[in-house]
N, C-alpha and C positions, 0 to 999 in steps of 0.2 A: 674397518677401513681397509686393511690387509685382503680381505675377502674380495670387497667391491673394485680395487685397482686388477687383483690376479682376475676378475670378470670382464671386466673393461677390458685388460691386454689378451683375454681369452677371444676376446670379441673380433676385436681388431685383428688378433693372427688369424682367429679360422677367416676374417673376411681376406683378408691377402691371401692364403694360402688357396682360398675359392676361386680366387678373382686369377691368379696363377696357374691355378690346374685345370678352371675349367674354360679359359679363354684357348689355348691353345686344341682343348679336346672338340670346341664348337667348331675352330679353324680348319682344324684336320678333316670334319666330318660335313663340312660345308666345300671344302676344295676335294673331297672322295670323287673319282669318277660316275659315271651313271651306271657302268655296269656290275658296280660295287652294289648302288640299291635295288637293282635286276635280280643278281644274285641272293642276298642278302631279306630277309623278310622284315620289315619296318617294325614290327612287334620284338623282335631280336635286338634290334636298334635302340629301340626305346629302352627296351629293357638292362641294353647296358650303360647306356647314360646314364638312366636314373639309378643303376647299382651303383656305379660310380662317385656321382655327385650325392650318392648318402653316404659312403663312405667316409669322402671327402668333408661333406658337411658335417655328419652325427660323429663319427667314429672316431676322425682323427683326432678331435680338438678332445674327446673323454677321456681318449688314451695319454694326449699329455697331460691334461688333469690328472688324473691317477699316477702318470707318472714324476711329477711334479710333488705330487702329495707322499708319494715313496720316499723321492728322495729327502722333501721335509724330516719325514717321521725318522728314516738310518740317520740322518745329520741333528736331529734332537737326543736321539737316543746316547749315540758317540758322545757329543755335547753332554748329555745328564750323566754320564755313566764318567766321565773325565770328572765333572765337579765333584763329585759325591766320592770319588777314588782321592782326589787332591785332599779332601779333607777329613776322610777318614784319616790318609797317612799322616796328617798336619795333625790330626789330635792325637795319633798314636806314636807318635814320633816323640812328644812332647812328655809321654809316660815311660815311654823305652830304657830312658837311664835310669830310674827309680826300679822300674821289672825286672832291668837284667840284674843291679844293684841284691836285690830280693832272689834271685836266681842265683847269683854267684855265694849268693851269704848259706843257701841251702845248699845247694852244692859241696861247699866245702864242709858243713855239716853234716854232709850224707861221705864224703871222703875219711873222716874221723872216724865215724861210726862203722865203716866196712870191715877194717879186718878184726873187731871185736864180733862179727855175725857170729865166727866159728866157734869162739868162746861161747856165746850164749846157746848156739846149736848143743853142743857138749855137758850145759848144765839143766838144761831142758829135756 
């Protein structure tokens, strides 16, 4: 469904975006003077309308696809990479006072055991 609306509103913008940029390019090149097409070779003319209007038609509307689909994938990724960090910490969090409990209990059993090292250095 997702697909067929962003097609549809694809539709719809490159047609306004056409109907926008190439009404005013027809305007201009229809009120040019005569000594504009004098000058000017008709094959050059052609040529740059029609680079224009595939620009206009093909290029732009792929580019905001693509760009559209960018910024999908950075805002899922933020999104996947936020949920997955929340609940890592939510399960580790949840073990933390039991680990450090287990930590502090060696700890203090490696504090006893120190300054007898020298001693055992000595009978060794």
């Amino acid at each position: 469904i997702s697909f067929l609306l962003s097609l549809v509103s694809l539709c719809f913008a490159g047609l306004h975006a056409s109907h926008s940029l190439h009404a005013p390019l027809l305007h201009n090149l229809l009120r040019s003077p005569m000594s504009f097409f004098d000058t000017t070779p008709l094959g050059r003319i052609l040529n740059r309308c029609a680079k224009d209007i595939e620009v206009v038609d093909m290029m732009l509307p792929m580019n905001f696809r693509y760009l559209g689909m960018c910024i999908l994938q950075v805002s899922f990724g933020f999104n996947i990479t936020d949920f997955m960090f929340r609940r890592l910490v939510n399960s580790n969090v949840l073990k933390a006072p039991t680990d450090l409990r287990y930590i502090l209990t060696s700890l203090k059993l490696f504090r006893e055991q120190l300054p007898s090292v020298h001693s055992i250095k000595c009978v060794h």
